[in-house]
C-alpha positions, 0 to 999 in steps of 0.5 A, a space after each residue: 639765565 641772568 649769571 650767564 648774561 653777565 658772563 657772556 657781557 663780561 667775557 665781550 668786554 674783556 675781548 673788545 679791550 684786548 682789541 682795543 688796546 691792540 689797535 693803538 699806535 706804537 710810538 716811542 711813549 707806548 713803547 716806553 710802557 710796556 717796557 716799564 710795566 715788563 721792567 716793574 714785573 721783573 723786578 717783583 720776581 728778583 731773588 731775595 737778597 738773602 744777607 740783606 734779609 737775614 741782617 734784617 730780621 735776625 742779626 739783632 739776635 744772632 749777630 751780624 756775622 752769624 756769631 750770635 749776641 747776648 739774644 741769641 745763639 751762633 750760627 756757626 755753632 756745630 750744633 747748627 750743621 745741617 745734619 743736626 738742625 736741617 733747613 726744616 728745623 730752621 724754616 719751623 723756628 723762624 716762622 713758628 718760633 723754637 722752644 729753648 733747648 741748647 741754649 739759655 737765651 729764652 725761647 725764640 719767638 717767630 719772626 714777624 713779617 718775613 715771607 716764605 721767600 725771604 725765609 728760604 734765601 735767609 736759609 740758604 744764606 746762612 747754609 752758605 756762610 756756614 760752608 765758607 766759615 766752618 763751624 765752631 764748637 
């Protein structure tokens, strides 16, 4: 009985401040708000910019412009061409991290701090310098 009158308190206090905030005037500053708070929600659903992503989690290793370093392999290698590593192999090592096996650079550790979303634009950044750039052997 006591769960539901907190419910049923919770559930006018929440409807008394939707009317509320209904009620108040619409000059320019109220105005001027909304339209902050839509802009700052917008902005956190911007696609990630998969370039600026991939230069900063993974050039260090696999070099600034996908031709690898003395850390890491290249991405234009034919040995990375979707039909051989697809965008599974590629998510599974960047957040899980991917023993050595064509190379011998050392075993790739998981990269720290990158989200899903970041992980699926580095993906598609590389698949797509992949297609412009070709492969190499």
């Amino acid at each position: 009985m006591k769960a539901q009158r907190s419910h049923a308190f919770a559930v006018a206090v929440l409807a008394a401040s939707l009317v509320a905030s209904g009620c108040g005037s619409t000059d320019a500053t109220s105005e001027a708000a909304i339209g902050t708070q839509a802009d700052s929600t917008a902005s956190t659903d911007a696609p990630v910019d998969g370039a600026a992503t991939y230069q900063q989690y993974c050039a260090e290793c696999h070099g600034v412009d996908l031709r690898g370093t003395d850390k890491g392999p290249s991405q234009l290698s034919i040995i990375y061409e979707p039909g051989h590593h697809s965008d599974y192999a590629f998510r599974s090592a960047i957040s899980e991290g991917a023993p050595e096996h064509h190379w011998w650079f050392g075993d790739m550790p998981p990269v720290e701090g990158i989200s899903d979303d970041e992980i699926e634009a580095v993906i598609s950044f590389v698949r797509a310098e992949q297609e412009r750039l070709g492969f190499e052997e």
